[in-house]
C-alpha positions as CSV (number, residue, x, y, z in Angstrom):
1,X,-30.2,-5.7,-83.8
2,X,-32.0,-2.4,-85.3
3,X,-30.2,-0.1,-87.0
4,X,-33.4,2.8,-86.1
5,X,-31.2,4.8,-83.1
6,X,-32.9,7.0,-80.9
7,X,-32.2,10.0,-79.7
8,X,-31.1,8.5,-76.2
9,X,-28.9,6.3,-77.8
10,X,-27.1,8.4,-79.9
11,X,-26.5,10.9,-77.2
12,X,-24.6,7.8,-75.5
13,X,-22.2,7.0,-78.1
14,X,-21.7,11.0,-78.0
15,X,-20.8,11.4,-74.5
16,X,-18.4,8.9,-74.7
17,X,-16.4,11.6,-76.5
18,X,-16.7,13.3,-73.4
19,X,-14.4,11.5,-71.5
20,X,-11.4,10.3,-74.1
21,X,-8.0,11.0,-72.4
22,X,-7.2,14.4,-73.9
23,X,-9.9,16.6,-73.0
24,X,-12.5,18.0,-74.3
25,X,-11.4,21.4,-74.3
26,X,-10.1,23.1,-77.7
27,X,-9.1,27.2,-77.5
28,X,-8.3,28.6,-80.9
29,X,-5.6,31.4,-80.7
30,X,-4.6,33.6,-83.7
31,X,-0.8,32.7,-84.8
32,X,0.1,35.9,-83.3
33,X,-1.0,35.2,-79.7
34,X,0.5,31.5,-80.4
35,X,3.8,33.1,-81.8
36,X,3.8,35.4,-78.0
37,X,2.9,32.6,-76.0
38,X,5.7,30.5,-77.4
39,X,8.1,33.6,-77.0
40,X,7.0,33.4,-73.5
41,X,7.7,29.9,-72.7
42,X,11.2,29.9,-74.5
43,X,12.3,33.3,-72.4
44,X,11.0,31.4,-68.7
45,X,12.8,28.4,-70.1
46,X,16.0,30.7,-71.0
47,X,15.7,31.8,-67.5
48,X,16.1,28.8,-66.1
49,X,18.9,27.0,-67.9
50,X,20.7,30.1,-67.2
51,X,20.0,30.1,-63.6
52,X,20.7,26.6,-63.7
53,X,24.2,27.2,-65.5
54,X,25.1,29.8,-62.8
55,X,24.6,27.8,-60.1
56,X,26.5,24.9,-61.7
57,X,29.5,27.8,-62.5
58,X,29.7,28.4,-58.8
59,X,29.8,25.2,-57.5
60,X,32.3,24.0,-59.9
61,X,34.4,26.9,-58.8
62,X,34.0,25.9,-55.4
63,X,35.4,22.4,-56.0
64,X,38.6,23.7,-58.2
65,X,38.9,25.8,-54.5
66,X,39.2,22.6,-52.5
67,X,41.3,21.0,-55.2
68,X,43.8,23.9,-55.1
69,X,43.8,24.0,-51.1
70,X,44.4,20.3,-51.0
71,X,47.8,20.5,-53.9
72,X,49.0,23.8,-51.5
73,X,48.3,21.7,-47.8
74,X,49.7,18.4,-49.1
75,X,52.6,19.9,-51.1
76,X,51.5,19.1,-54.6
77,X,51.9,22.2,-56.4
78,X,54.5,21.9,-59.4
79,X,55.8,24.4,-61.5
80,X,53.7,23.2,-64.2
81,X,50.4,22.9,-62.4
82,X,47.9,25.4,-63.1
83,X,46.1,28.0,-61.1
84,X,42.9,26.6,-60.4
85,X,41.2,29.7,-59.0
86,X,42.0,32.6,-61.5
């Protein structure tokens, strides 16, 4: 085995880099334009859960609905039940 490398051979071991799993893109931002981006992603993400939390608000007052038409069709309402749909 030699330990003199040529040029060709060293460029082999090099572009190996070139195909590791991660990439072989890197971007430098500032920490300002990080600190926006991340702003960014947190207020989209917000938006979402929120969106998300809606819906789930509306369908959970959909069901309490049902329940309360089912205690009133089927005679179940007691003095001590509680309004469902306020």
């Amino acid at each position: 085995m030699s330990y003199y490398r040529t040029p060709f051979q060293i460029k082999n071991y090099i572009s190996a880099f070139d195909q590791m799993p991660f990439g072989s893109e890197v971007y430098v931002v500032s920490n300002s334009e990080y600190k926006k981006y991340k702003q960014q992603q947190a207020k989209e993400e917000i938006e979402v859960l929120e969106n998300r939390a809606e819906s789930y608000e509306k369908t959970a007052l959909s069901i309490r609905k049902v329940i309360q038409e089912l205690r009133e069709e089927n005679n179940l309402l007691s003095s001590d039940t509680k309004e469902l749909t306020e």
